[in-house]
C-alpha positions in Angstrom: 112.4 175.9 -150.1 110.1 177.9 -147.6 109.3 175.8 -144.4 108.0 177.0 -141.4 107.9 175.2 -137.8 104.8 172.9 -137.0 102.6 173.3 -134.0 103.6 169.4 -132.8 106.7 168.4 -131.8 108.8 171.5 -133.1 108.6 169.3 -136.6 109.2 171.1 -139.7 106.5 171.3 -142.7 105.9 173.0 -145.9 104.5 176.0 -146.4 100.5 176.0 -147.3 99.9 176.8 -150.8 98.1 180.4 -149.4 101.4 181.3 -147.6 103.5 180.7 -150.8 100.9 182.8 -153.2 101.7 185.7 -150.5 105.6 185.0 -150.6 105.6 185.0 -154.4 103.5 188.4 -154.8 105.5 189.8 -152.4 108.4 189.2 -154.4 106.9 190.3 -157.9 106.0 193.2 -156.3 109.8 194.1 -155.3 108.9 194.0 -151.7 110.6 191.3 -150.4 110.1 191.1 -146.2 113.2 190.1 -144.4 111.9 186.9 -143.7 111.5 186.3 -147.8 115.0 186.9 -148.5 116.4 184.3 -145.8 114.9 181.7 -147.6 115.4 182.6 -151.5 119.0 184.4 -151.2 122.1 182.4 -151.4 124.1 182.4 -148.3 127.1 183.7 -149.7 129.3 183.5 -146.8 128.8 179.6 -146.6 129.7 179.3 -150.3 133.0 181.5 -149.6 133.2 178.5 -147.1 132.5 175.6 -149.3 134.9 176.8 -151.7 137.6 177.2 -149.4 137.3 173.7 -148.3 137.5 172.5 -152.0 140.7 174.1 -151.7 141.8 172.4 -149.0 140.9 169.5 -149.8 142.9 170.1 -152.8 146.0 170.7 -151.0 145.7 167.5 -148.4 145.3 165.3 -151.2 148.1 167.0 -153.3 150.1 166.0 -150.3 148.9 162.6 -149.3 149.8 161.9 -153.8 153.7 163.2 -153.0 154.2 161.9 -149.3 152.3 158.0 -150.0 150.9 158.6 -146.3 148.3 159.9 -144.2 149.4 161.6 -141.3 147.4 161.7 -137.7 147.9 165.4 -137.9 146.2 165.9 -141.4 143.2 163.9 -140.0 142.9 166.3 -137.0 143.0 169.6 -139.4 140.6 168.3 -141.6 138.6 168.0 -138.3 139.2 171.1 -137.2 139.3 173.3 -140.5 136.6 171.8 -142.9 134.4 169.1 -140.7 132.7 172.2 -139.1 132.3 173.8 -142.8 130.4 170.9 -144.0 128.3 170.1 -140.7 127.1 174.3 -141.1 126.8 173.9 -144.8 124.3 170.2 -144.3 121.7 172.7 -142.1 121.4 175.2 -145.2 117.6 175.3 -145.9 117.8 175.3 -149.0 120.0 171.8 -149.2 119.3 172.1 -153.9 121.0 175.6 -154.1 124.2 174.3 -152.4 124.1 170.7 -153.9 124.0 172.8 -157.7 126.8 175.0 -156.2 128.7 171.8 -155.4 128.7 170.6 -159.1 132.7 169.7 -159.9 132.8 171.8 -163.3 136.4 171.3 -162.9 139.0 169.6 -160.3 136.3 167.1 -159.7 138.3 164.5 -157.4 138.3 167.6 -154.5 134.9 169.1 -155.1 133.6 165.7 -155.5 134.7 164.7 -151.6 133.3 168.0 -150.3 130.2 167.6 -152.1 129.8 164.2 -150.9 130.6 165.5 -147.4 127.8 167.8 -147.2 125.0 165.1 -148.9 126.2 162.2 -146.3 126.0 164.7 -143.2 122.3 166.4 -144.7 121.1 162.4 -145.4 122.6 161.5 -142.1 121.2 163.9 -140.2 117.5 163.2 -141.8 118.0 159.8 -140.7 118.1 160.6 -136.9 122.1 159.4 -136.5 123.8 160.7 -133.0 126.0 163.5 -133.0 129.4 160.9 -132.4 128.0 158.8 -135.7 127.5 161.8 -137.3 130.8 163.6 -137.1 132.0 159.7 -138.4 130.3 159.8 -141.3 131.4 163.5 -142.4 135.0 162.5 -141.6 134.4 159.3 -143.9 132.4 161.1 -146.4 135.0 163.4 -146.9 138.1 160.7 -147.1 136.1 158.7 -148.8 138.2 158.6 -152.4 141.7 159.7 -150.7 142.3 155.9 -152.2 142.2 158.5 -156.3 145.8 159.9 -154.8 147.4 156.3 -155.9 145.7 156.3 -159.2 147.5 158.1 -161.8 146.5 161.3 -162.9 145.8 160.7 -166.5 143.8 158.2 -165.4 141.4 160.6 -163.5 141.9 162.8 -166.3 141.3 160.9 -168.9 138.1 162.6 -171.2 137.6 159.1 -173.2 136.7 156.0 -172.2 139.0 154.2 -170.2 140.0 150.3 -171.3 139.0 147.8 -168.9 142.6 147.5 -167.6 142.5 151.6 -166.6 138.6 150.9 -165.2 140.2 147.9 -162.8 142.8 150.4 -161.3 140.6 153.0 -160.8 138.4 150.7 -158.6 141.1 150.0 -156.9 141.0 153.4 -155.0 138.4 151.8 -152.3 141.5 149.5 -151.6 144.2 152.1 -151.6 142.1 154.1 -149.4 141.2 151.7 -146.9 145.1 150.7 -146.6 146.3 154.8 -146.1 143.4 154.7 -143.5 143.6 151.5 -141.7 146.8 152.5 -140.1 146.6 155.8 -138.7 145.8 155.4 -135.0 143.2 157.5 -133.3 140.6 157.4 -136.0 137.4 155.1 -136.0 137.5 151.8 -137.9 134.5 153.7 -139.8 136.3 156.0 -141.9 138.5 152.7 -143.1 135.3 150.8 -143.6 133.8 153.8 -146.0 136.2 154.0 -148.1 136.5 150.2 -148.8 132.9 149.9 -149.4 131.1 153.2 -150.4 131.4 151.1 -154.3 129.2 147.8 -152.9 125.9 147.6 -153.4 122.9 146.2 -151.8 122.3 143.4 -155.0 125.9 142.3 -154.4 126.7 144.2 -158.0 129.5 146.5 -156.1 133.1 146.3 -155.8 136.0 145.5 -154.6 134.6 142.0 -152.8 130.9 142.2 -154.0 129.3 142.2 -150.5 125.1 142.3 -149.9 123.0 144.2 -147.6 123.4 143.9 -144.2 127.5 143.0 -144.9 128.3 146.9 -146.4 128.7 149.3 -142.9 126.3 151.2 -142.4 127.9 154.7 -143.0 128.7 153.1 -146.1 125.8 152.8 -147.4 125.2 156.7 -146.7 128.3 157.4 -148.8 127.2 155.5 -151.8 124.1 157.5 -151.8 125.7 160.9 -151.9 128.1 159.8 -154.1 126.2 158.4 -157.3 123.8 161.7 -156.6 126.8 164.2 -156.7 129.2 162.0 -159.9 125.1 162.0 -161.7 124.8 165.8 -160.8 128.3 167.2 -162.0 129.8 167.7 -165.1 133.1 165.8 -165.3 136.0 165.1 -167.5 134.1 162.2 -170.1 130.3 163.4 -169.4 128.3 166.1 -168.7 126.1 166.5 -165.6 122.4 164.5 -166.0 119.3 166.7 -166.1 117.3 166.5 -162.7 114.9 164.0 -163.8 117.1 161.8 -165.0 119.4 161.8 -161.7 116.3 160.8 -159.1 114.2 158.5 -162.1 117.4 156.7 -161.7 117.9 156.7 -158.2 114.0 155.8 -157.4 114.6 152.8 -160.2 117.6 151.8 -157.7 115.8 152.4 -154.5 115.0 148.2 -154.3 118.3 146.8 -155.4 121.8 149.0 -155.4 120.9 151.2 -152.2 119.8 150.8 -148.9 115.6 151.3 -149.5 115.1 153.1 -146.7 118.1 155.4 -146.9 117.3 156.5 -150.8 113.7 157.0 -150.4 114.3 159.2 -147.3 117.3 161.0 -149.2 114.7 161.7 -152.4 111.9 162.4 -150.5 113.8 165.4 -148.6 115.4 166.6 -151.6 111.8 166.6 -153.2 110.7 168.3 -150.2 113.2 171.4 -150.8 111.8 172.3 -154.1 108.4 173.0 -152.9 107.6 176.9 -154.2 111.4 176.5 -156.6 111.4 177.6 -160.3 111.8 174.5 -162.4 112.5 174.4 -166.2 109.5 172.3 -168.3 108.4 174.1 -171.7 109.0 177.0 -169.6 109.1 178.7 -166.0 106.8 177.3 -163.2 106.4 176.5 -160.1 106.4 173.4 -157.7 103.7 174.1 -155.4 103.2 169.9 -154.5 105.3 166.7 -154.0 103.5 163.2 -154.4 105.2 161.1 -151.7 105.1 158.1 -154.2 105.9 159.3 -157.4 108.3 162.3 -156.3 108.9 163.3 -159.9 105.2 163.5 -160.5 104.3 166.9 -158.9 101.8 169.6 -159.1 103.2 172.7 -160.6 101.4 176.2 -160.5 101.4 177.9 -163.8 100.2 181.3 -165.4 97.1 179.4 -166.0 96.1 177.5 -163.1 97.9 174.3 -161.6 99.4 171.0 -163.7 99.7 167.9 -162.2 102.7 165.9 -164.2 100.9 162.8 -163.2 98.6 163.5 -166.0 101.4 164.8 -168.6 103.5 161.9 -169.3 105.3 163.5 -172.1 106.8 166.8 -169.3 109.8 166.3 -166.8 111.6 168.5 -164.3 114.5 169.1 -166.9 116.0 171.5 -164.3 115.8 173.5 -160.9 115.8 177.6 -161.6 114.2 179.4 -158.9 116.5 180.5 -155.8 
């Protein structure tokens, strides 16, 4: 996504269509300007970064599984070692590039927390939270299924579908990790309260104790978002990751009833946002050049032959996201 600095109130904006046409001859002519290749080049060194806090992740919860425990000290290296690698990674521009980076092709239980980690903190930084709640919900988001190191393993594991006995225990993970987390002094209630809840939903339809709106924490209800958004977005042991469309036609059909309404539609709006001048896969290559605010999906695309508004082509979708 290209964005450039407004003239009120420092905000950010889009690019105008004229500024994009000049980005994108630029590049077909090979002659890419410095500022060009800040905003369509990966940032390798932060996805050296993210990957090396998959790792670590991998390790603390291979260690919480044999000791049964959480230790005060584990809490603090997470928040010195990977804490600052997910607050840097959250202020990436361009948020889709790391959130398809993020997808758990394999060892999803520790790519999944540090994928989560990076959504909650980008989504809770959009939402205008303080610094203090902010470095709470990164924490939480990151702990937030350390309850999956007392389910078994073949039960993560498992490709087919699990019997209703194995679905009740994995469920029981919010439990599990509410009790490792309850006890360690030091940490805020909060990162407890996340991993009990991040499962309810706003209809009452969640689990463990089924609570409604204004019941689920707050920080919670940032967690569930990221979550369902990164488990829809990554291939995993018994399905493989949803197309684009399919991910956010599902979430907007969710906005008024499992999430918070004002949460989701700011989370989809900004992700929207980030794809303005992106690559995206329809019969072929083109580009979005448009968002409309109330049917996000629904954007206007520039093509070889002029523009397409998918408000008026029912039968196209954003099947997926290829421009860098």
């Amino acid at each position: 996504m290209k964005y450039r600095k407004g003239k009120l109130n420092n905000e950010i904006s889009p690019l105008t269509i004229p500024e994009i046409d000049f980005i994108m001859e630029e590049m077909n002519k090979g002659k890419e300007s410095e500022s060009v290749k800040q905003h369509v080049q990966p940032n390798v060194r932060i996805h050296e970064k993210i990957n090396g806090a998959s790792e670590q992740i991998k390790n603390v919860f291979e260690g919480i599984r044999k000791k049964e425990n959480i230790q005060l000290e584990t809490v603090e290296g997470i928040k010195a070692e990977i804490v600052p690698i997910i607050e840097e990674a959250a202020k990436n521009p361009d948020i889709y590039y790391l959130f398809e980076e993020m997808q758990a092709k394999n060892e999803y239980t520790y790519k999944h927390n540090i994928g989560v980690g990076i959504i909650s903190t980008y989504l809770g930084t959009k939402l205008g939270l303080s610094k203090e709640s902010l470095s709470d919900l990164t924490l939480a988001a990151i702990l937030h299924d350390v309850g999956k190191t007392r389910i078994p393993e073949r039960l993560l594991e498992k490709p087919g579908k699990l019997t209703a006995t194995e679905y009740d225990e994995i469920k029981r993970h919010t439990i599990y990790g509410y009790e490792l987390l309850k006890s360690i002094p030091g940490i805020p209630p909060s990162i407890a309260l996340t991993a009990l809840q991040h499962h309810e939903r706003e209809d009452g339809q969640g689990y463990p104790h089924k609570l409604k709106g204004s019941n689920i924490y707050y920080l919670s209800k940032i967690v569930a978002i990221a979550d369902i958004f990164h488990a829809m977005s990554s291939d995993r042991v018994y399905h493989q990751a949803m197309p684009f469309y399919k991910v956010i036609e599902q979430m907007n059909r969710d906005v008024f009833g499992k999430f918070n309404p004002k949460m989701l539609l700011v989370f989809i709006n900004q992700l929207m946002g980030t794809l303005v001048g992106k690559e995206v896969m329809l019969t072929n290559q083109q580009t979005i050049i448009m968002i409309n605010p109330y049917e996000p999906l629904k954007v206007l695309m520039k093509t070889n032959s002029g523009s397409l508004d998918l408000r008026l082509e029912k039968e196209l979708q954003i099947e997926r996201i290829i421009g860098k």
